[in-house]
C-alpha positions in Angstrom: 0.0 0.0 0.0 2.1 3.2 -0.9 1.9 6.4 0.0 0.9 9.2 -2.3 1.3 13.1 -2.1 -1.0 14.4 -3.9 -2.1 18.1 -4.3 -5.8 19.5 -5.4 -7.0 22.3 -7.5 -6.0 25.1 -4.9 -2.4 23.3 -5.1 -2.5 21.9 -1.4 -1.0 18.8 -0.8 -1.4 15.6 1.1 0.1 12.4 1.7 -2.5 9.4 1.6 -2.7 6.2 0.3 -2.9 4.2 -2.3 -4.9 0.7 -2.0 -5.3 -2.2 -4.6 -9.1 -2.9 -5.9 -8.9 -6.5 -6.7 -12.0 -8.1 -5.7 -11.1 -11.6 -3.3 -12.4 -14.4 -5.8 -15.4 -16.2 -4.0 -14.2 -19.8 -5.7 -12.1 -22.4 -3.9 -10.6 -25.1 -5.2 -10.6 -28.1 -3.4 -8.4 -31.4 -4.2 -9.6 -35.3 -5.1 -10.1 -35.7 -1.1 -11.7 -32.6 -0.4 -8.8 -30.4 0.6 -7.1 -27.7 -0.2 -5.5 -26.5 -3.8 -2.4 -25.3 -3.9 -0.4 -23.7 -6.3 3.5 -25.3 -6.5 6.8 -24.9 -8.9 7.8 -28.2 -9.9 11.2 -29.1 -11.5 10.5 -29.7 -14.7 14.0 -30.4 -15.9 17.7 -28.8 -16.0 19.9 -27.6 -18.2 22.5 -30.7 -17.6 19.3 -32.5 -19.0 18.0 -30.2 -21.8 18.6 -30.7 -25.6 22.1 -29.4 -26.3 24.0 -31.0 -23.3 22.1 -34.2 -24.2 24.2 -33.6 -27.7 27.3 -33.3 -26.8 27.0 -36.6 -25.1 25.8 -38.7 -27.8 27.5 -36.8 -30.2 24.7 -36.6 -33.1 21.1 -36.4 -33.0 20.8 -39.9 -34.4 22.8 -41.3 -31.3 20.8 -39.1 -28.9 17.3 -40.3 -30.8 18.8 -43.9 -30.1 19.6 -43.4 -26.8 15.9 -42.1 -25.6 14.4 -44.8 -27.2 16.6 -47.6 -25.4 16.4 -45.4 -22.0 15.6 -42.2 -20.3 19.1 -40.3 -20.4 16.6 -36.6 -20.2 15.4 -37.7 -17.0 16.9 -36.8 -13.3 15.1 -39.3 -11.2 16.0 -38.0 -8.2 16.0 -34.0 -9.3 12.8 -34.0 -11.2 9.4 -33.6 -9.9 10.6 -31.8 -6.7 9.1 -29.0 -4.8 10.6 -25.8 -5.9 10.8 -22.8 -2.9 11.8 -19.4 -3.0 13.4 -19.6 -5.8 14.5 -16.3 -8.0 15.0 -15.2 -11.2 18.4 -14.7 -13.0 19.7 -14.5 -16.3 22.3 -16.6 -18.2 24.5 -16.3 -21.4 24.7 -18.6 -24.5 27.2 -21.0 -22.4 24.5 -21.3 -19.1 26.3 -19.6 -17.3 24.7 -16.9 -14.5 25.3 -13.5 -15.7 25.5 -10.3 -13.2 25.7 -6.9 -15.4 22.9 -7.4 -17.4 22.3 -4.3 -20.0 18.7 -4.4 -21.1 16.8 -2.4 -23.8 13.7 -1.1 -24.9 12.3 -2.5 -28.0 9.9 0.3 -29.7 7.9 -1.2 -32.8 5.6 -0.1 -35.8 2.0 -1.2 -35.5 2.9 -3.8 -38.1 5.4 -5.4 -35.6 8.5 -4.0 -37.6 11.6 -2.4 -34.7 11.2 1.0 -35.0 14.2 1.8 -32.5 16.3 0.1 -30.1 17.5 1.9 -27.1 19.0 1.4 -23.7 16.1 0.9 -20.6 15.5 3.8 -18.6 15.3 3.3 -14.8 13.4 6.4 -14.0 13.0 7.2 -10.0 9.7 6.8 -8.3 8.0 10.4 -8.3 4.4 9.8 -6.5 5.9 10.1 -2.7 8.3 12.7 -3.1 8.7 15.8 -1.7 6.7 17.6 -5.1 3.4 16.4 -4.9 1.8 15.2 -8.0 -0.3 17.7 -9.5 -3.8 18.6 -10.3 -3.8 18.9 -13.8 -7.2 20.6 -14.0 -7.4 19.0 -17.7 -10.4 16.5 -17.6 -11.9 14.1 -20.1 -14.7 12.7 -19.8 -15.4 9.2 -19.0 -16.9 8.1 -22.1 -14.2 9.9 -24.0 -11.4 8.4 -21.9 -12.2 4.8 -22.3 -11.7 5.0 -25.6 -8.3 6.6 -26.2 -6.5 4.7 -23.8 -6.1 1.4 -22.4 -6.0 1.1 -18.9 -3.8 -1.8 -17.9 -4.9 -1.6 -13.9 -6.1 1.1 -11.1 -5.8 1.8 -7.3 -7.9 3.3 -5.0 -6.7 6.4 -3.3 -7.6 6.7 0.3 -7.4 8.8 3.5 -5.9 7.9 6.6 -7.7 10.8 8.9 -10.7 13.0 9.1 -8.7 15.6 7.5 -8.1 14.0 4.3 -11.2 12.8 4.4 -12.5 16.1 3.3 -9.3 16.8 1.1 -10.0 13.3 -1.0 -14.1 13.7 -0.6 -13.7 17.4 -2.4 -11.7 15.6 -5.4 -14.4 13.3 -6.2 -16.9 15.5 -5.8 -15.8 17.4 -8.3 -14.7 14.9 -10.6 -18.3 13.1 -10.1 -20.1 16.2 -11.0 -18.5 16.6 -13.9 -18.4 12.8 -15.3 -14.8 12.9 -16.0 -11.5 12.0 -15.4 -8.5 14.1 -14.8 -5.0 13.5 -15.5 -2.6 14.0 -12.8 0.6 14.2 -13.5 4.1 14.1 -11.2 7.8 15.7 -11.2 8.5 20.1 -10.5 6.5 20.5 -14.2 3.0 18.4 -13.2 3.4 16.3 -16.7 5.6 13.8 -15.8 4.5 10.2 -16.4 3.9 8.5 -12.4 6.5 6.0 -11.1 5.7 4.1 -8.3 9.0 2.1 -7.8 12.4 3.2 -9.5 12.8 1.7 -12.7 9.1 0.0 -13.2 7.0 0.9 -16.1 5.4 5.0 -16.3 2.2 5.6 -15.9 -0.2 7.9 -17.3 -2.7 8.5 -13.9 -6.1 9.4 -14.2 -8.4 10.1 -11.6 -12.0 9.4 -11.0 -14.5 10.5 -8.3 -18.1 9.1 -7.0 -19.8 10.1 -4.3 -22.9 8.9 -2.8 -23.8 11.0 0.0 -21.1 11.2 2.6 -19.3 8.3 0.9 -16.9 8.5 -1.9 -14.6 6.3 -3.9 -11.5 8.2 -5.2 -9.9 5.7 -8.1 -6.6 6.4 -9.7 -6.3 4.5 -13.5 -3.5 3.6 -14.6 -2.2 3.6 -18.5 0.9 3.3 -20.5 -1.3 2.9 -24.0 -3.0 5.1 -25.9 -5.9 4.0 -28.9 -4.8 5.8 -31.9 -5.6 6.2 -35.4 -2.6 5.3 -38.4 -1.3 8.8 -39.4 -3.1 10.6 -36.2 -0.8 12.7 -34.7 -0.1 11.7 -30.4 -1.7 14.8 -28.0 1.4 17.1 -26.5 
């Protein structure tokens, strides 16, 4: 649950949270005997075991075709099947071998799938609990509008944490709700910076949206990093 500073139209500023909406799945599943399902990792197989170092034992693929038939020389029976526990992810070069300075790039491509440009991955800092709050924009779109030019790949819900900004928040989507739209809140000293909730994870565009039903209200941050457009129609500044 991280924090957020955020500021409103009359540029005063907050810091509040930021909770996740996913909505608890009211389905269990239950095993053969009636208990619980879990989810494992199971060793599938290593790479002393996997298609190339079989090769170089038997030489040729005709030897190695041989050789499965007669036995099982891509099996580990005592490795295989296990349990796997907290296990983590890291990244290996054409001899499988663990690698530590890893330089990775960004991939940009045409809609037709062609590379359009290559460049090195930018680790930007996280900008949404800083010491600049993340501004109100005051440019709103309206909902129907909104949903669809961009895609929205996920949202949070932005909430108080005392009676204070309880009124801040509750004025926000008040607004917002009146008006049936949403309103793009930006980050950084300029207020159009993209939103970065950990250093180096993806930017976000952040839009907000406010209900209200009487003294209730429901503040929702969306979150995009897409936006529908035409071939040949020029991207908003």
């Amino acid at each position: 649950m991280p924090n957020i500073n955020i500021s409103d139209k009359r540029a005063r500023d907050a810091v509040v949270k930021a909770e996740s909406v996913r909505v608890t799945e009211a389905v269990r599943f239950i095993g053969p005997k009636g208990g619980a399902a879990w989810t494992r990792k199971v060793l599938k197989s290593t790479v002393d075991h996997d298609y190339e170092s079989l090769l170089e034992q038997f030489d040729t693929p005709e030897s190695l075709g041989q050789a499965l038939i007669d036995g099982d020389p891509e099996l580990d029976i005592e490795l295989f099947g296990q349990y796997l526990w907290n296990v983590s992810k890291v990244y290996i070069n054409e001899d499988e071998e663990v690698v530590f300075h890893v330089e990775q790039n960004e991939i940009v491509r045409t809609p037709s799938g062609k590379i359009k440009e290559k460049r090195p991955r930018q680790r930007h800092e996280a900008n949404v609990d800083t010491d600049i709050p993340l501004s109100w924009s005051g440019k709103k779109i309206p909902k129907l509008e909104a949903i669809k030019k961009f895609v929205f790949s996920s949202k949070l819900q932005i909430v108080h944490i005392n009676g204070l900004t309880y009124d801040f928040l509750y004025a926000m989507a008040k607004e917002l709700a009146e008006e049936n739209a949403v309103m793009l809140l930006g980050g950084g000293s300029s207020g159009n910076e993209p939103l970065v909730f950990r250093r180096g994870s993806v930017p976000y565009r952040g839009f907000l949206e406010g209900r209200v039903d009487g003294e209730a209200y429901v503040l929702l941050l969306h979150l995009s990093n897409m936006e529908l457009r035409l071939p040949g129609e020029k991207k908003d500044s």
